[in-house]
C-alpha positions as CSV (number, residue, x, y, z in Angstrom):
1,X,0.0,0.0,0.0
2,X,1.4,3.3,-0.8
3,X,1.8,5.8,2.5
4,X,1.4,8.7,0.4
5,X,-1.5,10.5,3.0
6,X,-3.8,11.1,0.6
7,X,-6.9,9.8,1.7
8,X,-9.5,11.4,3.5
9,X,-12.1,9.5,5.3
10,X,-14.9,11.3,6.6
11,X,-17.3,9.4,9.5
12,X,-20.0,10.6,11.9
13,X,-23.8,9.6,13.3
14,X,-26.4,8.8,9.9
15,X,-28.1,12.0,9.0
16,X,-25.1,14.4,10.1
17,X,-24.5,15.1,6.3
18,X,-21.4,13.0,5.2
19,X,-23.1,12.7,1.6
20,X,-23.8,16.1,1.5
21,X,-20.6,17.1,2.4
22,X,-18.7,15.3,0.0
23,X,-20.9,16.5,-2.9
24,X,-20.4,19.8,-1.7
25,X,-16.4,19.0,-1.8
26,X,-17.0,17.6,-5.3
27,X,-18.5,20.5,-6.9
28,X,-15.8,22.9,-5.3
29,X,-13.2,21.1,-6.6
30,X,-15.0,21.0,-10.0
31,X,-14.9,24.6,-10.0
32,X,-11.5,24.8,-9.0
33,X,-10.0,22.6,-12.1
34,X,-13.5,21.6,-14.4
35,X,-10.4,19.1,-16.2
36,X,-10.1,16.8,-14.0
37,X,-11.0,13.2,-13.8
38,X,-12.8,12.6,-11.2
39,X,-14.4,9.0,-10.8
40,X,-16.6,7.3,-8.2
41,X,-20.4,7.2,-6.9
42,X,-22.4,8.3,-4.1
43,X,-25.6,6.5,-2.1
44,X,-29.1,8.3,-2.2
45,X,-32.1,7.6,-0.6
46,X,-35.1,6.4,-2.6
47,X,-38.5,7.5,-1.2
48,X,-41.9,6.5,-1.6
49,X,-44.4,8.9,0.3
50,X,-42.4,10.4,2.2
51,X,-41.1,7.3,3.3
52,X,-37.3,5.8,2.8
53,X,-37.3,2.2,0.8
54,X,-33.8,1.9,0.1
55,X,-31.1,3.4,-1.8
56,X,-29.4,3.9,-4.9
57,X,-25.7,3.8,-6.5
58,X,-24.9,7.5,-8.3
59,X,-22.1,7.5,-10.1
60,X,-20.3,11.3,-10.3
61,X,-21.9,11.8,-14.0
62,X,-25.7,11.0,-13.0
63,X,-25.6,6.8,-13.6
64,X,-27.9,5.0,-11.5
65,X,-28.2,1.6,-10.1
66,X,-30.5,0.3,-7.7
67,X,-28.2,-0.4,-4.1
68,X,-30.7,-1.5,-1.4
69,X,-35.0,-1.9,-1.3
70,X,-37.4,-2.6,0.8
71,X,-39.9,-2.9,-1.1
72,X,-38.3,-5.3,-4.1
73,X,-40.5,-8.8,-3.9
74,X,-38.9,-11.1,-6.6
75,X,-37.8,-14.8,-6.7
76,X,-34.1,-13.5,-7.5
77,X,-34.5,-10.8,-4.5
78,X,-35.3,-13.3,-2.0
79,X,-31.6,-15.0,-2.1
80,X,-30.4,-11.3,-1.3
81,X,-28.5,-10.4,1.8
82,X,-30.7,-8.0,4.2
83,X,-29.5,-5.2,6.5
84,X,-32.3,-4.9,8.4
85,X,-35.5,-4.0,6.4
86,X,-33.0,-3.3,3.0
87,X,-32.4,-6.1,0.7
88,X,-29.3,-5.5,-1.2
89,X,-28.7,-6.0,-4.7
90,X,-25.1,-7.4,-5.1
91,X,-25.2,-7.5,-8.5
92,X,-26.9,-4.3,-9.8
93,X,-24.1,-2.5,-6.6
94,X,-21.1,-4.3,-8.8
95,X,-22.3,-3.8,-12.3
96,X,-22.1,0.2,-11.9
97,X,-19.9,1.0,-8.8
98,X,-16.9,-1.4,-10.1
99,X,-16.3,0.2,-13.3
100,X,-15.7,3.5,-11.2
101,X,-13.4,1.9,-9.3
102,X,-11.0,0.9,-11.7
103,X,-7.8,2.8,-11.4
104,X,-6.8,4.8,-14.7
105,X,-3.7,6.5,-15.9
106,X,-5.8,10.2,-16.3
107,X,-8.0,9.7,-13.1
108,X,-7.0,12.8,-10.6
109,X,-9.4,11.8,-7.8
110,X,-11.6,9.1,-6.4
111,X,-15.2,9.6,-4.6
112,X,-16.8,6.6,-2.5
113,X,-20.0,6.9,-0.9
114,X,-19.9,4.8,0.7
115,X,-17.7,2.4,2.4
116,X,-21.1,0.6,4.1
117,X,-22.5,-2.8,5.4
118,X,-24.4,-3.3,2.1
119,X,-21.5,-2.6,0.2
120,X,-19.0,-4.8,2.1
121,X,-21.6,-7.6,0.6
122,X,-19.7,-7.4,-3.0
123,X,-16.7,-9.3,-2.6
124,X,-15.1,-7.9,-5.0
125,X,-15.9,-4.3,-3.6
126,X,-13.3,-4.0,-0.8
127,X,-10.4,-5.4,-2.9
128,X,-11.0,-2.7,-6.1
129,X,-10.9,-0.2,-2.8
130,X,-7.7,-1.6,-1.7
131,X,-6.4,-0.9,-5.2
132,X,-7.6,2.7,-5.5
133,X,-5.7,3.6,-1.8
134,X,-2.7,1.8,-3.3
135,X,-2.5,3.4,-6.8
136,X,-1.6,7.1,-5.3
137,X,-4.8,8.3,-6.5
138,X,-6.5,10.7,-4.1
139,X,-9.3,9.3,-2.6
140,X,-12.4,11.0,-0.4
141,X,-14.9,8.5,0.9
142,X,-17.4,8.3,3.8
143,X,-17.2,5.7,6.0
144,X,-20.4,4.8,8.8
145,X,-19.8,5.8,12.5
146,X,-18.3,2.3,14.2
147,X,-21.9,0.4,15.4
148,X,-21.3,-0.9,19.5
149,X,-17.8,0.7,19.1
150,X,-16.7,-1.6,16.2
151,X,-15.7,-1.1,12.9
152,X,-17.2,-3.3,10.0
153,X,-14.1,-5.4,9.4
154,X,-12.9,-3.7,5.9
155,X,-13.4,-0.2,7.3
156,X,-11.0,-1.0,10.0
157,X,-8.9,-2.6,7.7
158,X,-9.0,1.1,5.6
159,X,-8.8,3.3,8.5
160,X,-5.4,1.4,9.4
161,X,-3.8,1.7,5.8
162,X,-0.6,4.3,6.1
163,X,-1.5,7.8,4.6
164,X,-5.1,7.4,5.8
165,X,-6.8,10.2,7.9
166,X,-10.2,10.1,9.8
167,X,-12.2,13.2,9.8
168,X,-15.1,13.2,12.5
169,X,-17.8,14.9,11.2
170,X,-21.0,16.8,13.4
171,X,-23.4,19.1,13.4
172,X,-20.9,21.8,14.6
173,X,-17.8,21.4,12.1
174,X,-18.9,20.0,9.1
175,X,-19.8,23.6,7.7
176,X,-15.7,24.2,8.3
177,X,-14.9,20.3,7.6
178,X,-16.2,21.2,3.7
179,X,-13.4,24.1,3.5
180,X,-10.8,22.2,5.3
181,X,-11.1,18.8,2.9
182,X,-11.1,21.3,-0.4
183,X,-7.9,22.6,0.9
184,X,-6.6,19.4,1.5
185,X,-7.1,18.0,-1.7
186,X,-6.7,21.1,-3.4
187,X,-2.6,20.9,-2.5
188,X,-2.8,17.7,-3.7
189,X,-4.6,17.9,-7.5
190,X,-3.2,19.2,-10.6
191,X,-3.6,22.9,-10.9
192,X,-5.5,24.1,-13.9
């Protein structure tokens, strides 16, 4: 693994705003230099009523792929890991967020959101992961808040990777936290 420091992990409690937060981070920095290569995805809610029943994949350029429902009933779905009410959809997860993944000789910058339960359930997710931290590559990805005080496995793994840093975010920094990360990575993208 390369100890280069350039990942940025960003954790804290659900709702606190680590997707938000990165997007925001994301569109600064596509202001700052619109040429860069910029690959990844983010998670997003899907809602029914006003109601949450599960999530999508996003990739950076508007690609969807169903992550996570509740409300899927198929033969297929029913051989589909749960986390809790969510039944997640292994392959549909792979067959968009593992062609962002794959490390590139123009890429500037990887996005994951995020590095979750329901994702740890592609087995080939955590390994295309370990090869973005070990290609040099920047790398900004949220990782959930540690459930009874432990870490899902991989994310422990990740968070103990040289050149990785853990940014706590809350209600009270993450307005600063967004200024602070785009300066980070800013020092460490190509200039225009």
């Amino acid at each position: 693994m390369a100890g280069t420091g350039k990942c940025l992990l960003v954790t804290g409690p659900p709702g606190v705003g680590k997707t938000t937060l990165i997007m925001r981070v994301f569109d600064m920095i596509r202001v700052f230099n619109p040429n860069l290569k910029i690959q990844g995805f983010y998670t997003r809610e899907m809602r029914e009523r006003g109601q949450r029943v599960g999530f999508q994949v996003v990739t950076l350029d508007g690609r969807t792929s169903l992550l996570a429902s509740s409300t899927v009933s198929s033969q297929e779905s029913m051989t589909w890991p749960n986390v809790g009410k969510y039944k997640v959809d292994i392959a549909s997860f792979e067959s968009i967020a593992l062609p962002e993944l794959q490390v590139k000789d123009d890429t500037h910058l990887f996005i994951i959101d995020e590095l979750g339960k329901m994702e740890m359930f592609s087995p080939s997710f955590f390994p295309a992961v370990l090869k973005v931290l070990g290609s040099n590559i920047p790398l900004l990805a949220s990782i959930p808040i540690p459930k009874f005080g432990r870490d899902l496995p991989g994310v422990a793994r990740l968070k103990n990777q040289p050149g990785v840093t853990v940014i706590t975010l809350s209600e009270s920094n993450r307005d600063s936290m967004k200024e602070h990360i785009f300066d980070v990575f800013s020092g460490w993208l190509p200039k225009q």
